[in-house]
N, C-alpha and C positions, 0 to 999 in steps of 0.2 A: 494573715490568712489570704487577702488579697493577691499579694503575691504570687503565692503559692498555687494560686488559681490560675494565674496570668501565666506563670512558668509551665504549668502542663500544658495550658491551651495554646501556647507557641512553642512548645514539641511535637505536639500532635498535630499543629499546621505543618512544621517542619517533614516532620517523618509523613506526613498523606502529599506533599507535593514532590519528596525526594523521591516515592516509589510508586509517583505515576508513573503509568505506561507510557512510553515511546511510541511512535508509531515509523515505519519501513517503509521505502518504495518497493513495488513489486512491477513487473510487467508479466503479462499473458498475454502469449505468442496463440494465434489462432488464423484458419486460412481462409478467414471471409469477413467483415467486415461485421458488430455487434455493437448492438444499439446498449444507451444507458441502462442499468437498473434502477428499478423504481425505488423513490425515495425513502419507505417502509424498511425493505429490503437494507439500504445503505445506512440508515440510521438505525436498524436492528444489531448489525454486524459492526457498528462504527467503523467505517469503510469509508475513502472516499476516492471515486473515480477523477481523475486528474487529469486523462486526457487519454481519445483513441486516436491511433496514428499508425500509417503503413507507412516500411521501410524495407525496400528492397522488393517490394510483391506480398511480404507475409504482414499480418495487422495485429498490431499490441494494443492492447487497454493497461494503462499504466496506473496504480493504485496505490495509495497511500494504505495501510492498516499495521496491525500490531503484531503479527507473525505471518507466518503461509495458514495457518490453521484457520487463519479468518481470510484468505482467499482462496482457499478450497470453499469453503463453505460461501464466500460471494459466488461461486465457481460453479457449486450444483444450484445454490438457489435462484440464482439467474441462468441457468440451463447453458452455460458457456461449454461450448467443443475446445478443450485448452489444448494445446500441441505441447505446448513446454513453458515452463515460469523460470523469471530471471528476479534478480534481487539486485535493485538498483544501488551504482556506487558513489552515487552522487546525487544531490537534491534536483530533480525533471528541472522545475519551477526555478531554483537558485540560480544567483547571477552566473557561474560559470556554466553552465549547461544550457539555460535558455538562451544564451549568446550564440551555442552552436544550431547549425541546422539539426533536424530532426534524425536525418541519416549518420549523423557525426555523431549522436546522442546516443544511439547504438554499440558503440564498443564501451558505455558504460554499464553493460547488462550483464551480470555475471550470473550464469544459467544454476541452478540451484536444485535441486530433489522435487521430482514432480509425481508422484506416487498414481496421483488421480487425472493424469495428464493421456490423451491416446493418443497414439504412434501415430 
């Protein structure tokens, strides 16, 4: 009986850690420079802001989350003016990327559907 008890309960670890969610890099392109979101906001949406940074004149907020649908929704609930959202191809943070400058880190942004984004 023991067993038996022992075998579900390391399936059901197995299966709830094989179909956590992932989480995505995102950047939002915007044309002035935006403060954090408050910490309420970021831990409502499990978000987490990874860094803002301008390249070339235009300013990204770079974001880890689990789709676009939770950066849309970082998006209106911090009142962001977004221009365009990109979907990072590589980890910001990880060793091959943070080794590059900021402007080099740029041709890793591959620009993605921004429905809720203005011209």
């Amino acid at each position: 009986m023991r067993l038996s008890k022992l075998t579900q309960a390391a399936t059901i670890l197995v299966l709830a850690t094989s179909c956590a969610a992932s989480a995505d890099q995102f950047a939002i392109r915007t044309n002035k420079p935006v403060s954090g979101a408050s910490e309420r906001l970021l831990e409502t949406l499990d978000v987490r802001e990874i860094e803002a940074v301008e390249i070339n004149g235009a300013y990204f907020i770079v974001l880890e989350a689990k789709n676009e649908g939770y950066v849309e929704a970082y998006i209106f609930g911090h009142g962001v003016d977004a221009k365009a959202l990109y979907r990072l191809e590589a980890d910001w943070t990880g060793p091959g990327l943070s080794s590059l400058s900021v402007e080099a880190r740029g041709a890793f942004f591959k620009e993605t559907i921004c429905e809720f984004c203005t011209s």
